[in-house]
C-alpha positions in Angstrom: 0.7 -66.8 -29.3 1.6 -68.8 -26.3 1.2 -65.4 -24.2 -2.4 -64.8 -24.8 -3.1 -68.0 -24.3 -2.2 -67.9 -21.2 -3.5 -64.7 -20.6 -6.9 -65.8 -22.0 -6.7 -69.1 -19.9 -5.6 -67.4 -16.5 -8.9 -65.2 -16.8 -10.7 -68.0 -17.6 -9.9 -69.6 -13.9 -10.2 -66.3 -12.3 -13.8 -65.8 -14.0 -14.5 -69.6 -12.8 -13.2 -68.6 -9.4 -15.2 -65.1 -8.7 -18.5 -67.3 -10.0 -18.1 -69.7 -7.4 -17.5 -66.7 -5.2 -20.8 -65.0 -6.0 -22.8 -68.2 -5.6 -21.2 -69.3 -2.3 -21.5 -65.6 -0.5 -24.5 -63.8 -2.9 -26.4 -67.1 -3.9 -28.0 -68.7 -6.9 -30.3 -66.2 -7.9 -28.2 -63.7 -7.4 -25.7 -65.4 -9.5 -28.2 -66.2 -12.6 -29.1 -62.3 -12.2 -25.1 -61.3 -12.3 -25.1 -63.7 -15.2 -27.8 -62.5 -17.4 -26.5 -59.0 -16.8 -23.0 -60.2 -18.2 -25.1 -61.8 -21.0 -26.8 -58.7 -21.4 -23.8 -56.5 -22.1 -21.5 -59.0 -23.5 -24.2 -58.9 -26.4 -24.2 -55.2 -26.7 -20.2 -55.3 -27.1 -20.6 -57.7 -29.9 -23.3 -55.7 -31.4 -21.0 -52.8 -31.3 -17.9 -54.6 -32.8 -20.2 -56.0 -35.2 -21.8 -52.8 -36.6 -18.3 -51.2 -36.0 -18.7 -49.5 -32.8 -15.4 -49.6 -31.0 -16.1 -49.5 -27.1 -12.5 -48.6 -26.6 -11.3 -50.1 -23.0 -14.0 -53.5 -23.7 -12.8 -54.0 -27.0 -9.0 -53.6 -26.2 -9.5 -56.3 -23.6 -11.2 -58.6 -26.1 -9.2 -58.0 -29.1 -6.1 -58.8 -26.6 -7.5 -62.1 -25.7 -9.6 -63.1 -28.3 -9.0 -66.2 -30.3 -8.3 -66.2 -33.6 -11.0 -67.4 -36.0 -13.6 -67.5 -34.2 -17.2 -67.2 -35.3 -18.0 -63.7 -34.1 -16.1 -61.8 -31.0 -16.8 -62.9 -27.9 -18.0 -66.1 -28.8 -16.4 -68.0 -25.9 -17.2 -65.6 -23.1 -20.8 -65.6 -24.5 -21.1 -69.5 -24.1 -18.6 -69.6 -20.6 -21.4 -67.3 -19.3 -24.2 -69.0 -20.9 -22.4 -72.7 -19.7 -22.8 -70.8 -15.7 -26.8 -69.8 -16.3 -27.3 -73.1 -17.4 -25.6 -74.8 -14.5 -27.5 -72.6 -12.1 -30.3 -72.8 -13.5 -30.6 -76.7 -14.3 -29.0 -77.6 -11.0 -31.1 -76.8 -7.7 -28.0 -77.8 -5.2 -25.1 -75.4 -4.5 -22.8 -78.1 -4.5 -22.8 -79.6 -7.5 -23.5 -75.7 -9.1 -19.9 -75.1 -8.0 -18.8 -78.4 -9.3 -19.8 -77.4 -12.9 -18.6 -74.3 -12.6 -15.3 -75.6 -11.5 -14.6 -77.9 -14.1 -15.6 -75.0 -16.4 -13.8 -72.4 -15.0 -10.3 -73.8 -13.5 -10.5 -77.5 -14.6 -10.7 -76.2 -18.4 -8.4 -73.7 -17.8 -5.2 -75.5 -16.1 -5.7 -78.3 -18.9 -5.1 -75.3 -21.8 -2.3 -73.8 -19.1 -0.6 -77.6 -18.7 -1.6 -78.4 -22.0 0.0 -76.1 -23.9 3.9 -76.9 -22.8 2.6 -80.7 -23.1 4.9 -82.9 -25.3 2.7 -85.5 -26.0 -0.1 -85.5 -28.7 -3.1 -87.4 -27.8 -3.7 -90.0 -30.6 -7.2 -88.7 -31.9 -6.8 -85.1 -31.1 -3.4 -83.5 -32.8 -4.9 -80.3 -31.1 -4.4 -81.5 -27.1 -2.2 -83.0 -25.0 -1.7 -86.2 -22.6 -0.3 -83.5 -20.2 -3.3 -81.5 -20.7 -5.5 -83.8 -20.3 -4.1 -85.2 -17.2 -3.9 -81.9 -15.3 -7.8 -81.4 -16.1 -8.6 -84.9 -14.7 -6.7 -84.3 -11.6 -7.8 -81.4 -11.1 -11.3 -82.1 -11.6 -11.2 -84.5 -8.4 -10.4 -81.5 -6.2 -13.8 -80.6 -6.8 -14.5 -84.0 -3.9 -15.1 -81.1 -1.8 -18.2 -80.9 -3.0 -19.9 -83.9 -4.4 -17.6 -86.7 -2.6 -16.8 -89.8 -4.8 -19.3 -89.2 -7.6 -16.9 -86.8 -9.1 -14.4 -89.8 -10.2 -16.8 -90.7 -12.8 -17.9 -87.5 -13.6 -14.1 -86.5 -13.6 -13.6 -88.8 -16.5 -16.8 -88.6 -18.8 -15.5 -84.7 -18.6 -11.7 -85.3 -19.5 -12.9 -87.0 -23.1 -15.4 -84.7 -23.6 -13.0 -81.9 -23.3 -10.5 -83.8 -24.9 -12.6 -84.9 -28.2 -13.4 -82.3 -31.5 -16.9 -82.1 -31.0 -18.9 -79.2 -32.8 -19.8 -77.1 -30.2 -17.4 -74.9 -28.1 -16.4 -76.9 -24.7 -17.6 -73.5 -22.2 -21.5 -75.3 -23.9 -20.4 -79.1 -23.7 -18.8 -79.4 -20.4 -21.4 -77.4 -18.7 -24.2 -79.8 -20.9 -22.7 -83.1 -19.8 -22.1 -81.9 -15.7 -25.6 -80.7 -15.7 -26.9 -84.0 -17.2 -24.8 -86.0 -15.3 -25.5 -84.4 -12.1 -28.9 -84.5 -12.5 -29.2 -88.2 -13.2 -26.9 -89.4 -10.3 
């Protein structure tokens, strides 16, 4: 269990990573186009698993890494690459694009990666970790690159959002509450 964890959460930086990629060397629209395309077929996988379709080498990959009990397959890759159109397309700088998509993509990631071998319990959330949600605070601030010193605050509002049950999957929320956030300040 712990494996695919792992495994799931090490694509999940990588993905994070090769977004930031395409927006810093193709650009925005270019990255919303490679997104809706992802969107696209992503939906035509589930569609296949759905009706029983196997799409062998796809569906290996998500069966592999796939959570268990999840509403439908896929259901966190389809809002990860939602979370990036929604970024790209709410937020107008390139900047604080790559901020959301960084807190997405590696903060969320290294908090599940940490997180996991975490001793501690956080008090209202049996489910995470003091560990975990330590590493995704710290590194959350790397992303000062970008944005300067309004990522401390923004560091933190995202660390209890991620940390909190809330009912709707954190690759929606986190993206939600960096757009909003970075589009009031």
């Amino acid at each position: 269990m712990r494996e695919r964890e792992l495994a799931r959460q090490l694509v999940h930086v990588i993905a994070g990573l090769v977004f930031m990629f395409i927006l810093i060397y193709l650009g925005r629209i270019n990255l919303i186009a490679i997104a809706l395309l992802l969107l696209f077929i992503g939906s035509l996988l589930i569609n296949f698993k759905l009706t029983g379709k196997r799409v062998p080498m796809a569906h290996d990959i998500g069966d592999a890494l796939e959570r268990q009990n999840v509403r439908f397959p896929g259901w966190g890759p389809a809002w990860y690459v939602f979370g990036i159109i929604l970024l790209a397309t709410a937020l107008s700088e390139d900047n604080e694009i790559l901020v959301g998509i960084f807190i997405l993509g590696v903060s969320d990631g290294i908090a599940t990666i940490i997180g996991i071998h975490g001793r501690y319990k956080l008090p209202y959330n049996k489910e995470k970790t003091i560990e975990g949600s330590a590493a995704f605070f710290i590194t959350s601030l790397i992303a000062y690159l970008f944005i300067g010193p309004k990522i401390v605050p923004l560091a933190i509002i995202t660390t209890i959002i991620e940390s909190i049950r809330l009912p709707i999957d954190d690759n929606l929320s986190l993206p939600l509450v960096c757009a909003a956030y970075l589009l009031l300040f």
